[in-house]
Every structure is written in structure tokens, then in C-alpha cells.
N, C-alpha and C positions, 0 to 999 in steps of 0.2 A: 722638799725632797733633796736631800744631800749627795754628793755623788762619792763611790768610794775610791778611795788612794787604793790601786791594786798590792802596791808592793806588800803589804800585809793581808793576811787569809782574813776573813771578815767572819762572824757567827751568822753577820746574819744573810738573807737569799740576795742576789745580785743580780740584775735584771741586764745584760749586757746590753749594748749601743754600740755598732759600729755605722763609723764612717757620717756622720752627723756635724753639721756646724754649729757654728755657736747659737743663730736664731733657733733652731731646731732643739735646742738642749735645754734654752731657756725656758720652750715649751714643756719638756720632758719636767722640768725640774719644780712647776708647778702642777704636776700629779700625784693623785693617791695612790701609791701602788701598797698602802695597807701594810708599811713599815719594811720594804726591799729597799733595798741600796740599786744605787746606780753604779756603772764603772763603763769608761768612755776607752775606747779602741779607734785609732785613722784608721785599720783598713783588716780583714780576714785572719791576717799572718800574724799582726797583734794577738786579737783574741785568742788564736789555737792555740800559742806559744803561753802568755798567761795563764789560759785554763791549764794544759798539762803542764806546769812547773810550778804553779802556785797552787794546784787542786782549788782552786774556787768553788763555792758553792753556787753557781749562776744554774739561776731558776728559768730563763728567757731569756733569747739574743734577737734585737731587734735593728736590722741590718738595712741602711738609705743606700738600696743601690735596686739596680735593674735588673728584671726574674734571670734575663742570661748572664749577667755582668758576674766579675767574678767573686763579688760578693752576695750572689743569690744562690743559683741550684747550684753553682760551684762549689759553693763555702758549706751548703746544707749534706752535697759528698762527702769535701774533707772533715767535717766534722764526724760524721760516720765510721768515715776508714781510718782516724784516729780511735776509736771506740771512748770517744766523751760520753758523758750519757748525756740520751735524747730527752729534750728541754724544750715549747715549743719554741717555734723561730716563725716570725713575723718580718715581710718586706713591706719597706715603704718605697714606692716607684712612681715615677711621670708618665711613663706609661702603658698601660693594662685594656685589654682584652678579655673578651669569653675566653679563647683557645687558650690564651697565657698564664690565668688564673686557671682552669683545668690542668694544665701541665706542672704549673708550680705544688697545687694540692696532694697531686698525681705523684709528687715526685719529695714529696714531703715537708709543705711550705703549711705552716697551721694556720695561717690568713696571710692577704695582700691588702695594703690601701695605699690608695694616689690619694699624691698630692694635688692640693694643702691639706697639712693634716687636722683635723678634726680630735683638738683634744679629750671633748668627752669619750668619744667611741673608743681611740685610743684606750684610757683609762680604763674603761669597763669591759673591753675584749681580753688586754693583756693580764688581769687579775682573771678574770672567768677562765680563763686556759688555765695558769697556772693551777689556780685552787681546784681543777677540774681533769689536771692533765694524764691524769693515770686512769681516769675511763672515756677519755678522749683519740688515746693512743691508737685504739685498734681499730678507729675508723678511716684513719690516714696509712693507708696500704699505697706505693707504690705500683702506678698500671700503664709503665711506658711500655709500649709495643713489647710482644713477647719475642725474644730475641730467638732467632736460627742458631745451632748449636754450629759451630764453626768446626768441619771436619780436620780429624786427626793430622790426614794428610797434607790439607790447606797449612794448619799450623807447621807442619815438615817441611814441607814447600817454603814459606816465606821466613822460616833462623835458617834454611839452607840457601838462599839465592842471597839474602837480606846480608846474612854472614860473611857470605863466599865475598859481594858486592864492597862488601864495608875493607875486607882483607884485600884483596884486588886495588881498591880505587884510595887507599892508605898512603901510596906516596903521594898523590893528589891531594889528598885532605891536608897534607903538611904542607905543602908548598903554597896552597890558598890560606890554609892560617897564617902562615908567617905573611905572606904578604899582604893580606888585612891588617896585620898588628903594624908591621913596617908604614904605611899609608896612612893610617889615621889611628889615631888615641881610641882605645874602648875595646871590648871585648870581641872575637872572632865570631861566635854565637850567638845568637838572640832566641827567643820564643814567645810566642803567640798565644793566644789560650784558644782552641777548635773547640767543635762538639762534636764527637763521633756518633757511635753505636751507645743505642739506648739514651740519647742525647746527654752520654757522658762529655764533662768538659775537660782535656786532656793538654799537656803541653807539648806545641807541634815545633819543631826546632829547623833552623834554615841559617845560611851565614851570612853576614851583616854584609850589606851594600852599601849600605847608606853612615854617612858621620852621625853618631849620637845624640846630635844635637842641631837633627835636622829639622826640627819644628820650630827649633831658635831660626837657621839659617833662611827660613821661609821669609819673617820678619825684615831681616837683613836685607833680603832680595827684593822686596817690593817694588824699586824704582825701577828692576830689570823685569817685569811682569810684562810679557807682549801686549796682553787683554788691557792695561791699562794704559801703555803708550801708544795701542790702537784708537783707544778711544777717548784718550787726549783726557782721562783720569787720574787723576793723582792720590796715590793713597793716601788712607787714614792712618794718621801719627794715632791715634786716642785709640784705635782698634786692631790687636795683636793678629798675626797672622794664622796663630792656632785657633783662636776663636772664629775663625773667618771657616776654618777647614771643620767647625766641630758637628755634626750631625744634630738631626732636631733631638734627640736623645740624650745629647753631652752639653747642649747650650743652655740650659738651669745650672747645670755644674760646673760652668765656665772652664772645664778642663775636661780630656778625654777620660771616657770610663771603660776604653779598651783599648789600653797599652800595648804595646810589645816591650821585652823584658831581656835582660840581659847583666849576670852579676847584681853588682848595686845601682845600675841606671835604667830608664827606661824613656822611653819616646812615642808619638802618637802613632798609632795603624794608620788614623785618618789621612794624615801627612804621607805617611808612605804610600797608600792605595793611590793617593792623587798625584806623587812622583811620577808611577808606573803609568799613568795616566798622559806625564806629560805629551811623551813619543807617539799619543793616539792623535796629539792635537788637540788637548784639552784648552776650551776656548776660558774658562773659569782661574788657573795659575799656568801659566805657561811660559819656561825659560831657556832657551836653547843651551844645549848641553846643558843640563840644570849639573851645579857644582855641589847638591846635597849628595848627589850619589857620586862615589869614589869609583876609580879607576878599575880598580878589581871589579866594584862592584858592577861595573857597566857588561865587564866579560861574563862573570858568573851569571848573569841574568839573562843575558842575550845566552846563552850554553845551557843555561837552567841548572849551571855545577850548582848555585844555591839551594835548591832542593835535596842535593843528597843526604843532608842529613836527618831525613827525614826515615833512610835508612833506621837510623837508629830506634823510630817511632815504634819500625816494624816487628824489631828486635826483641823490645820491651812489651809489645803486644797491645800497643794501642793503635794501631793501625796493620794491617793487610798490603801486599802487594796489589791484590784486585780489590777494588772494594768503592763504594760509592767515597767522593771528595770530602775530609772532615769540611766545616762550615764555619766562618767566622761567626761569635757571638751573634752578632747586629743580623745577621742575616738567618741565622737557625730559631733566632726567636718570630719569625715572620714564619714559617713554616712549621706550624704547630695543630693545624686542621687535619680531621680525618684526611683528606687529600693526599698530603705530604707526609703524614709523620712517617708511613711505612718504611722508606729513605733509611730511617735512623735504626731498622732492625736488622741491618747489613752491616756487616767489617766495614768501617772507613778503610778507604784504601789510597796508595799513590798513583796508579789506572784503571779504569775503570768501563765501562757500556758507551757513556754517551762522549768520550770523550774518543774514541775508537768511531764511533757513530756520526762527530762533525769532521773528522778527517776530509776534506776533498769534497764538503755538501754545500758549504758557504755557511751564514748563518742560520743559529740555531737559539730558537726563543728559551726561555728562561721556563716556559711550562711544560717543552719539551724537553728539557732536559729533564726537569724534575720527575715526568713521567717515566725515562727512560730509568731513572734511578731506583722508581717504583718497581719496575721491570725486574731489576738485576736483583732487588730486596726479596723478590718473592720466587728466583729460581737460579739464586748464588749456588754454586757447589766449588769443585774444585773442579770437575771434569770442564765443566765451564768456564773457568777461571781461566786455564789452559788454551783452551778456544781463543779467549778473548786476549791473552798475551804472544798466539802467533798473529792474531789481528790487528797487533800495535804494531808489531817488525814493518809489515807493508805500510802500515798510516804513514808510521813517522817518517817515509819518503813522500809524503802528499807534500805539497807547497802551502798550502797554509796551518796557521799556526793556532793553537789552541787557548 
């Protein structure tokens, strides 16, 4: 099996590969695919760009990443709302589930296989769809929760507060950029990728706290690790400090598969959720005033100014003022049972029911929340919405924090 040079249109069908290493292709390259050409993508953004500038003839995209990662129902979106034509697409993933493989079908994945891969079935699944895909089509419908239509007013309500908020808090927004740029090299901005409503995956934007190359600085840091000068440990030279932080999810891929995103660089979530983490006392990386998060960044997060531009999520219309919390990847892919999907048939919002609800109660479980969100998905309006925005005025004088 030969793979194709993209920069020239090919006669003949093209079986795309993204995000694939080289043991994996070595695999691919000893298949029948009954005279398709191969053509090799690192990552989502490749491929899209290829296809619409080179019009390829790609018969099947077969994508090494994770059903939420942004190369799964993400990339099976943007290929949609490019309007490429629909080709199957097949995930290969570490790891699958009942609930993950329904939501992936559900949401237009034409098969899933974990790894290791099994190159016969490979072979004989991706040839059977293709040669078959045109009366295979119509049994791959789309059946995420039916979404509540989002009132007229609601939409009024949040480009009129969202707006008013963004004009208002505009000299604030310039004086925190410049003094992120002044402080440290890299961009003022970052984004994340969430899942909201209908468990779309959308980019959720906040301002950079942290130096760019905080997953490097972790490395760097080792010797200043409390956990390990408590315990009279000395770290490991042979073993990176992002590998340390990567989740069972990201440790096959020896690198994170959920970035945050900025311009042309990007850097680990992982790393970051475990900064935020330090101030709790985390007994796992712990450094007093850790030096990954910059000076700004300490004020804006301790203020929460890092959130406002999140504002602009509201704007664009992927997020709500009221509305259940978009989800990180890693975490919305666990909540994909009848139980919780309901959640994802509400506006993502930037406040919400349960967060209104722990104000001044102490802790509150993870299944309680999720119920509460249950709650808000199945009796959101606007009149309510209202309700629940003079109920934040008094929280946010409660003493603890959310």
C-alpha cells in the first residue's frame, strides 16, 4: 500500500489517516484497501485544510485519537460545518465503553476499535463501508438529546448584558492585556476546547496566567517539589515532568491529547489544572508560590478577571449567561449514560443552579451537582434564569468559594 504525496489531486480514492505514528502506519501500509491510496495528516487542521484546497478525493478518514479529543466528534463537527462530503470516519481509541461507542454512532462515528489494532478487521470493516457507504448513510442519524429551543428573549437577555459587560469592562480588558504581554512572552489569550449544548465541542477563551511553557517549567522545578523534599525523594532525570502529570488517557501518547491553545503555541490542561491545584495543598507537585503562574496571573485568578472572556463565548452564541458549566473533554466523556446526558440539552452557561445552590452549604458531591444540572436542563426558561441571576447577587457575598 503506497501512501499519497497530498500536494498533487490523486485519480484515485484516498483513505485519510490522521494523527498516526509510524508503527501504526507501518501497519496501515500492509493492507488491502483494493487500490485506495493512503495520505497521512498530524492532526484535524491538516486534513480540513487539504481537503478544501486540494479538493481530494478522500473516500474514509481514519482518526488515532479519543471519541471526545479533538480529533473525534470534534473533527466529525468540523467536517460537517465545512460541508466536505460525508465519507465514513472511523476512531481508533484506548479507551471505549457501551455509553462512548453509542454517543460516538449517535453522533456520526461509522465504527470505533481499541487498541491494538487488529489489522484484519481493520481491512475488512474499512473496505465494507466504503464499497457500501451510500446505503449505509441513512442508518447513522444523529440522536443527542433533543435540545430545548432557547427563548427569543433569553437570546436578548445575554448580546444585551454580554455586550453592555464587554463595553463597560474594555478598559479593563486593555490594561490586563498589556500587562500580560509586558510580564511574559506569548499571547494574552488562550482557549480550551469544552463541550456544551448537544455535547458540541466549542472554544472556550480565558487570559493566560500562566508562562507558555509551563509544562517545560514543571521539569525545571523538580528539585523545589515539597512532596519530594518531604519524603527525602529525588527525582527522576529519565522521566519528564509532563509525563508524570499525563492522565491514564494521554500515557500511550506520551504527550497530552487536551491542550489549551493559543496563536501558534499550546501547552498541557493537565499541567495547568494541577497548578490551580497547588494552593489546595496538593500533596502530588507542590511549590510555594509556584513561579509557572505570572504575577498578573495570580491577581486575575484570585478576581476571576480571567473568566471574562468568556464574555465573548456568550456573544458568539456558544454559551448563555445562565446555563449549565461547558465540560472539559476528559470529563464529558464520562458522562454520557442515560443519567447525565440530559445536562448537555441546556445552554452552557457562565452561572448556573448548582453553583448558586453551594453558596454557604459546604461541600457538594459531584452526583449532586450533576443532578442539579439535570434539574436546570429540564425547567431552563428565561423567567428562571432571572430568578437564578438575583440568587447569585446574595451568594457571591457568602464566604466561600466555588
Amino acid at each position: 500500500m503506497s501512501i499519497t504525496n497530498t500536494s498533487s489531486i490523486e485519480s484515485k480514492q484516498i483513505i485519510a489517516l490522521v494523527g498516526f505514528d509510524d508503527t501504526a502506519i507501518a501497519i496501515f501500509k500492509t493492507l488491502n484497501f483494493n487500490g485506495r491510496e493512503l495520505a497521512l495528516y498530524g492532526n484535524g487542521i491538516e486534513l480540513v485544510s487539504a481537503w478544501q484546497n486540494q479538493q481530494l478525493p478522500i473516500c474514509a478518514v481514519i482518526c488515532n485519537s479519543e471519541i471526545m479529543a479533538p480529533s473525534g466528534l470534534a473533527l466529525v463537527e468540523a467536517l460537517k460545518n465545512k460541508g466536505l462530503p460525508p465519507v465514513p470516519f472511523l476512531l481508533i481509541v484506548n479507551h471505549l465503553n457501551r455509553n462512548l461507542v453509542k454517543l460516538a454512532l449517535a453522533s456520526g462515528v461509522a465504527d470505533v476499535f481499541r487498541l491494538p489494532l487488529i489489522s484484519e478487521n481493520i481491512e475488512v470493516r474499512v473496505n465494507f463501508l466504503i464499497e457500501n457507504w451510500s446505503s449505509l448513510r441513512g442508518s447513522l442519524q444523529n440522536t443527542t438529546p433533543k435540545l430545548k429551543k432557547i427563548e427569543t428573549s433569553k437570546r436578548i437577555f445575554d448580546l444585551v448584558f454580554a455586550g453592555g459587560a464587554l463595553l463597560m469592562l474594555s478598559p479593563l480588558f486593555l490594561i490586563i492585556y498589556l500587562w500580560i504581554r509586558l510580564e511574559s512572552k506569548g499571547p494574552a489569550f488562550y482557549y480550551s476546547l469544552r463541550v456544551g449544548t448537544g455535547y458540541r465541542v466549542f472554544r472556550f477563551y480565558k487570559f493566560r496566567s500562566m508562562y507558555v511553557n509551563a509544562d517545560q517549567r514543571v521539569k525545571d522545578l523538580q528539585h523545589l517539589n515539597q512532596y519530594n523534599i518531604d519524603s527525602g525523594n529525588e527525582p527522576k532525570e529519565t522521566e519528564t515532568a509532563a509525563h508524570q502529570f499525563l492522565c491514564d488517557a494521554c500515557q500511550s501518547y506520551g504527550k497530552c491529547q487536551y491542550p489549551l491553545y493559543a496563536d501558534k503555541v499550546s501547552w498541557c490542561e493537565k499541567d495547568f489544572r494541577y497548578s490551580k491545584q497547588n494552593a489546595a495543598g496538593s500533596a502530588f507537585f507542590k511549590i510555594k508560590n509556584d513561579p509557572r503562574i505570572t504575577k498578573v496571573g495570580k491577581f486575575i485568578r484570585n478576581t476571576s478577571i480571567d473568566e471574562l472572556p468568556q464574555l465573548w463565548n456568550v456573544i458568539i452564541g456558544d454559551m448563555s449567561i445562565v446555563g449549565n458549566r461547558p465540560l472539559p473533554l476528559y470529563e464529558a466523556e464520562k458522562l454520557t449514560t442515560d443519567k447525565y446526558v440530559l445536562r448537555f440539552s441546556a445552554p452552557a452557561g457562565i452561572t448556573g443552579l448548582w453553583q448558586v445552590e453551594k453558596r454557604g452549604k459546604g461541600e457538594m458531591s459531584e452526583d449532586e451537582r450533576l443532578m442539579l444540572d439535570n434539574t436546570y436542563a429540564q425547567n431552563h426558561s428565561f423567567k428562571n434564569d432571572i430568578k437564578l441571576i438575583l440568587r447569585t447577587i446574595p451568594a457571591l457575598l457568602q464566604k466561600e468559594d466555588v
